[in-house]
C-alpha positions as CSV (number, residue, x, y, z in Angstrom):
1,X,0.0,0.0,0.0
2,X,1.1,3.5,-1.1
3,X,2.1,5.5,2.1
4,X,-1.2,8.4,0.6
5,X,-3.3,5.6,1.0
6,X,-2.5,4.9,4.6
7,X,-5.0,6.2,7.0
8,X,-3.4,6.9,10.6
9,X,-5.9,7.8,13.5
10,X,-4.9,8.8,16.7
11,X,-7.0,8.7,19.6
12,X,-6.0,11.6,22.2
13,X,-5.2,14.7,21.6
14,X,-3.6,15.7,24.7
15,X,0.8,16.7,25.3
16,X,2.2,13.3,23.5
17,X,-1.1,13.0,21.0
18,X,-0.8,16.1,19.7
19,X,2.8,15.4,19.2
20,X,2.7,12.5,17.6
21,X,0.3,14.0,14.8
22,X,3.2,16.6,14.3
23,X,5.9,14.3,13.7
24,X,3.4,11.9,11.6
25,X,2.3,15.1,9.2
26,X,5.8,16.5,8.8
27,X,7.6,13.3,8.2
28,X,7.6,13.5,4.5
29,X,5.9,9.7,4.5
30,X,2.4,11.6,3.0
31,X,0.5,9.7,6.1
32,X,-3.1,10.6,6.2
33,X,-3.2,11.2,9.9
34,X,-6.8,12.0,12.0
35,X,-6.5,13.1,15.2
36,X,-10.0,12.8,18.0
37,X,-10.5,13.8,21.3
38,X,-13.4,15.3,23.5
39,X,-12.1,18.5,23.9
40,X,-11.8,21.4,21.5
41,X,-8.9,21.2,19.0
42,X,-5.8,23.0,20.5
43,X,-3.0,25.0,19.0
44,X,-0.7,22.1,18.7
45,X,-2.6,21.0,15.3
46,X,-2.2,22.4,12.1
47,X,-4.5,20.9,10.0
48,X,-8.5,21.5,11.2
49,X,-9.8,19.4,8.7
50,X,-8.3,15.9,10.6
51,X,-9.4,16.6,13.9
52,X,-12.6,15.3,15.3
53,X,-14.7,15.3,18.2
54,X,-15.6,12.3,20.5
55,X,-17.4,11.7,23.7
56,X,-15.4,9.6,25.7
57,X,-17.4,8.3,28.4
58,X,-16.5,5.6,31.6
59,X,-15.1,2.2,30.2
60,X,-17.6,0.0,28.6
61,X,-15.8,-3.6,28.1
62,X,-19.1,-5.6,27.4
63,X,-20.8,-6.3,24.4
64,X,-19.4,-6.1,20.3
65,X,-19.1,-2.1,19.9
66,X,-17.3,0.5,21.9
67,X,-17.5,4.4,21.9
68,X,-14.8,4.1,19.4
69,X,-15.8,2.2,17.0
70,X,-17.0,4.6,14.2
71,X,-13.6,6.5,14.2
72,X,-11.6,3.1,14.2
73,X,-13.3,1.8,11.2
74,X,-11.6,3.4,8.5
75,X,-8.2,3.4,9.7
76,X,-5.1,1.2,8.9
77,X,-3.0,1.9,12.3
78,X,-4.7,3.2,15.5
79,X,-2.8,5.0,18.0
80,X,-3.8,5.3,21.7
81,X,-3.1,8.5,23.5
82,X,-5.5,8.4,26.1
83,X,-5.4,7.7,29.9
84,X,-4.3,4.5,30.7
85,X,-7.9,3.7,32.2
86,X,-9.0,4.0,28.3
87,X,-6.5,1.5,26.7
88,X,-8.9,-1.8,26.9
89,X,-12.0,0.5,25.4
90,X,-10.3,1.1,22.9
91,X,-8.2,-1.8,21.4
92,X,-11.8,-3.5,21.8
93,X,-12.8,-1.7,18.6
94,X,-9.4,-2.4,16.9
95,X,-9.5,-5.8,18.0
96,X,-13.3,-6.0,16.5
97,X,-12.4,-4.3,13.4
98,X,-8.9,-5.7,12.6
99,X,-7.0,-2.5,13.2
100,X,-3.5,-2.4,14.3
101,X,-3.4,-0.7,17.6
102,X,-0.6,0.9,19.4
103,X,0.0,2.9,22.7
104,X,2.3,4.3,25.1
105,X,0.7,2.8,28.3
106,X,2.8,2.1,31.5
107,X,-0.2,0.2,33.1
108,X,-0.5,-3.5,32.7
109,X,-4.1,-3.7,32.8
110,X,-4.3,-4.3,28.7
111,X,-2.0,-7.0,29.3
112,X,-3.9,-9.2,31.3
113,X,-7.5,-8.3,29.3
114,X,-5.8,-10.0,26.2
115,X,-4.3,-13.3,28.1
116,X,-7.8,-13.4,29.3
117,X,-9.0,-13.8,25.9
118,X,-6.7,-16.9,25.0
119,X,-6.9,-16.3,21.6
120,X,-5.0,-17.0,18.8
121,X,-5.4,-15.1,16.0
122,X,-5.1,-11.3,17.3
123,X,-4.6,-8.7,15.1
124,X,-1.3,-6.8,14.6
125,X,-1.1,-4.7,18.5
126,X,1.9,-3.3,20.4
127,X,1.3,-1.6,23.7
128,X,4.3,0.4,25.4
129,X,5.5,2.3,23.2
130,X,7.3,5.3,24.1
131,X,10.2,6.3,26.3
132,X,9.9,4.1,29.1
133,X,8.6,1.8,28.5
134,X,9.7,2.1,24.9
135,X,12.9,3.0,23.6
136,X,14.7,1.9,26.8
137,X,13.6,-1.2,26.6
138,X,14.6,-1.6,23.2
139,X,18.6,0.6,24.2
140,X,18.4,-2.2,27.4
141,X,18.3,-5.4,25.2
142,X,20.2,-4.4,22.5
143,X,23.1,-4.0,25.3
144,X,21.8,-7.2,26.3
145,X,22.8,-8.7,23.4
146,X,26.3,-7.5,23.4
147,X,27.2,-8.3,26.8
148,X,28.6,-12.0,27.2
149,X,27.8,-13.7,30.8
150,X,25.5,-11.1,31.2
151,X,24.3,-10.4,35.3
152,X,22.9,-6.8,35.8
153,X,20.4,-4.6,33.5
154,X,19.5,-1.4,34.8
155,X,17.3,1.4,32.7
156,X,17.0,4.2,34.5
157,X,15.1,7.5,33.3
158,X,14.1,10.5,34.7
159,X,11.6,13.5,33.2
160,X,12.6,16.5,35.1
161,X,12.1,20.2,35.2
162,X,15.0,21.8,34.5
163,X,15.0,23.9,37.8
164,X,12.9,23.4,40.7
165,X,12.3,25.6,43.5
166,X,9.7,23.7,45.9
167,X,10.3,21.2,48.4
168,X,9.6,18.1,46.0
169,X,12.6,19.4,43.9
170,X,9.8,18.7,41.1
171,X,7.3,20.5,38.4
172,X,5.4,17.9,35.5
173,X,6.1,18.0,32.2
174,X,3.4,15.4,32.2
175,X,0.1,13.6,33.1
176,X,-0.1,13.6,37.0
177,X,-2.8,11.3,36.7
178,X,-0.2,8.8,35.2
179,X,2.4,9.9,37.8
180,X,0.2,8.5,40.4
181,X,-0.5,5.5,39.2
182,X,3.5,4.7,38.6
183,X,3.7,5.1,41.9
184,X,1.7,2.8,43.1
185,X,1.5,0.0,41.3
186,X,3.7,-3.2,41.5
187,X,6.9,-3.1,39.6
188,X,8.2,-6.1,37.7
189,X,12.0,-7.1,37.9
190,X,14.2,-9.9,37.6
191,X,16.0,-10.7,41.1
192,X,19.0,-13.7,39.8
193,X,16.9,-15.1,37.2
194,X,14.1,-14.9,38.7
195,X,10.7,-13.1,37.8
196,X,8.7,-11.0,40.7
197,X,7.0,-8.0,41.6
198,X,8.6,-5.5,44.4
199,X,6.6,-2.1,45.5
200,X,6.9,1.1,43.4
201,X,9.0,3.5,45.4
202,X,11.1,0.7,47.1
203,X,15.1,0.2,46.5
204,X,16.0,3.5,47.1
205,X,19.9,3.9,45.5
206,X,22.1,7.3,44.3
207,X,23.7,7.9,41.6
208,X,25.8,10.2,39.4
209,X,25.2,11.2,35.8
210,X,26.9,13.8,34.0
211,X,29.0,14.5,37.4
212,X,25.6,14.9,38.9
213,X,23.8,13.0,41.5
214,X,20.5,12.0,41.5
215,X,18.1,9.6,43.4
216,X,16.1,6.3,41.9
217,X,13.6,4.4,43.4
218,X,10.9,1.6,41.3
219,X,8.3,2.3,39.8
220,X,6.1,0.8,37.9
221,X,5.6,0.2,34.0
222,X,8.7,0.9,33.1
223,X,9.8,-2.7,31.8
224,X,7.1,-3.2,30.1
225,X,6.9,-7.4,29.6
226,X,10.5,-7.0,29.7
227,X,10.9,-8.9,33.1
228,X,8.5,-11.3,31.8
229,X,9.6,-12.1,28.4
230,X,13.1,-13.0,30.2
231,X,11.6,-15.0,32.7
232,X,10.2,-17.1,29.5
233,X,13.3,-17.3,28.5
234,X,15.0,-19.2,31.5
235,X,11.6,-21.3,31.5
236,X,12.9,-23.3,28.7
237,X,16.7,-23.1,28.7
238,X,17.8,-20.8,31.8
239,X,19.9,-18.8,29.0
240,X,19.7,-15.8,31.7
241,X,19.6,-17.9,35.2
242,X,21.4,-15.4,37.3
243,X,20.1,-11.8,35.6
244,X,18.6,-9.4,37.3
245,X,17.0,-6.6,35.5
246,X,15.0,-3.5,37.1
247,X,13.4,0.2,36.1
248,X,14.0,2.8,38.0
249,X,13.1,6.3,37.9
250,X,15.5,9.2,38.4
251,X,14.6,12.2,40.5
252,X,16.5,14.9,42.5
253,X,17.4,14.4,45.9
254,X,15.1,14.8,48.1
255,X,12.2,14.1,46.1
256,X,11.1,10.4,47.6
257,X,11.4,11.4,50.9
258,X,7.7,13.8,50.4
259,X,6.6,11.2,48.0
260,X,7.3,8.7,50.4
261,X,5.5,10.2,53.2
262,X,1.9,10.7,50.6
263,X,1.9,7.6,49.1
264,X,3.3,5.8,52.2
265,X,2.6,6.9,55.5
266,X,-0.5,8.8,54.7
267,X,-1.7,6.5,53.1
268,X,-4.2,8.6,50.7
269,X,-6.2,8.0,48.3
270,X,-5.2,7.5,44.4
271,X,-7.9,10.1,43.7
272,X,-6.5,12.3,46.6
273,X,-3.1,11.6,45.5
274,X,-4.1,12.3,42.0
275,X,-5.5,15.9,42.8
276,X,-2.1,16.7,44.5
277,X,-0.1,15.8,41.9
278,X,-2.5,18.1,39.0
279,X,-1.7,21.4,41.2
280,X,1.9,21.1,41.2
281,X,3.6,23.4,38.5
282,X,3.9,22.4,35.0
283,X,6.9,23.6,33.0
284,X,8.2,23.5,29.5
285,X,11.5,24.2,30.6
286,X,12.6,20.0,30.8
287,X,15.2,17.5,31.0
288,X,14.9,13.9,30.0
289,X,17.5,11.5,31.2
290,X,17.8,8.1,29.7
291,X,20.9,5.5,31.2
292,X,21.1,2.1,30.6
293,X,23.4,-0.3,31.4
294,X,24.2,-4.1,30.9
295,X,27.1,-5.7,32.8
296,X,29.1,-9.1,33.4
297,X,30.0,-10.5,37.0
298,X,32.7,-8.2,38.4
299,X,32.2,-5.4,35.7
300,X,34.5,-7.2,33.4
301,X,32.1,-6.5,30.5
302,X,29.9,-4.0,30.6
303,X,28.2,-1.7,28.2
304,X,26.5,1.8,28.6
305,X,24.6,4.5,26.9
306,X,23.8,7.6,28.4
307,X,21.5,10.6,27.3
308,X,20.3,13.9,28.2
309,X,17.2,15.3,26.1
310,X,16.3,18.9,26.3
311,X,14.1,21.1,24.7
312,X,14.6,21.5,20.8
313,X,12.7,22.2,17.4
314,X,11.8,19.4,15.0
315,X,10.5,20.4,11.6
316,X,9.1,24.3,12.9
317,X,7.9,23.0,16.1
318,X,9.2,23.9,19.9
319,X,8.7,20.3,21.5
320,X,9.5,19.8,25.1
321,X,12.5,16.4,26.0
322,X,9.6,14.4,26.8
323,X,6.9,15.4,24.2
324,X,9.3,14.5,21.4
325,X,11.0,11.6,23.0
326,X,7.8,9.9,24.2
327,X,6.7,10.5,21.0
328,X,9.3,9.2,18.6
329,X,9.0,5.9,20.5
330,X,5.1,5.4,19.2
331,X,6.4,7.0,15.8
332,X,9.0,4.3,15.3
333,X,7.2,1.4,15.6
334,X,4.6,3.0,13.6
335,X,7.3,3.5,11.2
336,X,8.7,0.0,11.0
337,X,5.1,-1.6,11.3
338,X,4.1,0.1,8.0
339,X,7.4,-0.6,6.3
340,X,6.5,-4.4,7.1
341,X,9.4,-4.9,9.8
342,X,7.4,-6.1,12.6
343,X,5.0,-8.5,11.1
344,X,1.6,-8.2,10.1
345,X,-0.8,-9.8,13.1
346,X,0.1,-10.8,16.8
347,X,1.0,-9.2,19.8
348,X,4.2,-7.4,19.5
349,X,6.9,-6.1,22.2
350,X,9.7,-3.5,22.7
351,X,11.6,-6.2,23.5
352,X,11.3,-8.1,19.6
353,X,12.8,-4.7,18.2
354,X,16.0,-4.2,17.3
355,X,18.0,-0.6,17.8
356,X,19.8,-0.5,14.7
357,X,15.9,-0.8,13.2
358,X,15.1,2.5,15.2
359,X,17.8,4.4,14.0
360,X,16.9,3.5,10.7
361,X,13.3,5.3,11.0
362,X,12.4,8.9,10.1
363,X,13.5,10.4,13.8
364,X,15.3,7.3,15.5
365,X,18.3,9.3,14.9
366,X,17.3,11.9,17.5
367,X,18.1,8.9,19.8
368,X,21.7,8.0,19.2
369,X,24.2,8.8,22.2
């Protein structure tokens, strides 16, 4: 199929949505890309004509249609952009219809909805796409690969204001609702080969980037099915029997101490939690580090790559470090899905991809260290 006859719809038209629809119409692939969402369109688009307006109501997971059914129809790819409470709606009526579907969900709730099915025959669909999970899954395994006798994988990334004057050393440069819930949620890791879940702000740990130091603690989502796609691994030939493998996320010092105490000791609410989290400055002004690391027993082998994303224009547009590298992630795959490098049906992971693959796409350049 001609690129001019591929239809790309994107569901979401919030920081990363809107983003994603830039990068897609500027590419020079000659996408047809639609953007919906239930608010009005906002200055982010360029092109009035794709946008459209839905009425995205509470979850409905029963019966043959969804809410989103009539924009899914006639497109070739879907992309989610939506809360992560959204994601099964909607890949119901791509799974219906026969649609590709792709998001950048942390959550793992998808996941489990489609091992419930137990079916065989599910149409092309790739969840976690993005930055993390995402691309450092993908910068993780492809050190993987390199490293012989391999014992630790560490991914750590970190989205942070560039300054920060308040006592969580802290503004967002994106959805607090989906802060929240990586913060509470069960994180998946590999402890010496084997597969578990340990609590999102445990294994507190320092350390130094760019002659910096900086704090990491889990969280959760930001494997992916990393931890478990290893763990099927060492099922059927223990190829990684004493690995261990964890996410963490990177804040300044200081930072888990408050978020300890809310989440922790308070013990409040998700909702309450949630409303703290939407009042705290947003800025534009943002860092995104990415470090990754894959090493041998002893350190004798051991491979690294380091980044820091700031700010920058891409083809006339000002895009904040995590609007554009959240968003290359989803592009990518997009990218390599259409260009027939990922297969044509089945459930897909980060983990399948390879780097080299990335770097070959439109913007998987930005993403070389």
């Amino acid at each position: 199929m001609k690129n001019e006859n591929i239809h790309i719809g994107i569901v979401g038209a919030g920081i990363i949505g809107s983003t994603i629809y830039q990068l897609l119409v500027s590419c020079g692939k000659k996408y047809q890309v639609s953007i919906a969402d239930q608010k009005e369109n906002n200055d982010l688009l360029i092109n009035d004509d794709n946008y459209h307006r839905l009425t995205i109501t509470k979850p409905t997971y029963d019966g043959k249609s969804t809410q989103f059914t009539q924009f899914v129809r006639s497109k070739d790819v879907i992309i989610n952009a939506l809360p992560y409470h959204q994601n099964i709606n909607l890949f119901k009526a791509c799974f219906e219809l026969g649609v590709p579907y792709f998001d950048l969900s942390e959550d793992d709730g998808l996941d489990k909805f489609i091992e419930s099915l137990n079916i065989f025959d599910l149409s092309f669909t790739m969840p976690h796409c993005g930055l993390a999970p995402g691309l450092s899954t993908v910068i993780a395994n492809d050190l993987l690969r390199i490293t012989s006798n391999p014992k630790n994988v560490k991914i750590r990334v970190g989205a942070l204001s560039q300054n920060a004057a308040n006592k969580l050393r802290y503004y967002t440069s994106w959805s607090g609702e989906g802060l929240v819930n990586e913060y509470i949620g069960d994180c998946q890791v590999m402890e010496d080969g084997e597969y578990k879940t340990v609590p999102a702000l445990s294994g507190y740990e320092k350390i130094t980037l760019d002659g910096r130091e900086y704090e990491c603690f889990n969280t959760s989502g930001g494997l992916g099915t990393y931890a478990k796609s290893l763990d099927d691994t060492n099922k059927s030939n223990r190829m990684y029997k004493s690995l261990s493998v964890d996410y963490k996320t990177i804040r300044r010092n200081g930072h888990h101490n408050y978020v300890d105490f809310l989440f922790n000791d308070l013990q409040l609410s998700q909702q309450e939690l949630t409303s703290i989290f939407r009042n705290i400055p947003q800025t534009r002004k943002d860092v995104v580090l990415l470090y990754a690391s894959c090493s041998s027993p002893g350190h004798d082998d051991e491979h690294t790559y380091f980044n820091i994303f700031r700010p920058r224009q891409i083809n006339g547009r000002w895009l904040t470090a995590i609007q554009y590298t959240t968003a290359i992630g989803l592009v990518a795959m997009v990218e390599l899905f259409l260009d027939g490098k990922l297969g044509e049906t089945g459930y897909r992971k980060q983990e399948e991809v390879l780097l080299s693959d990335v770097y070959s796409t439109t913007y998987g350049s930005y993403y070389r260290d």
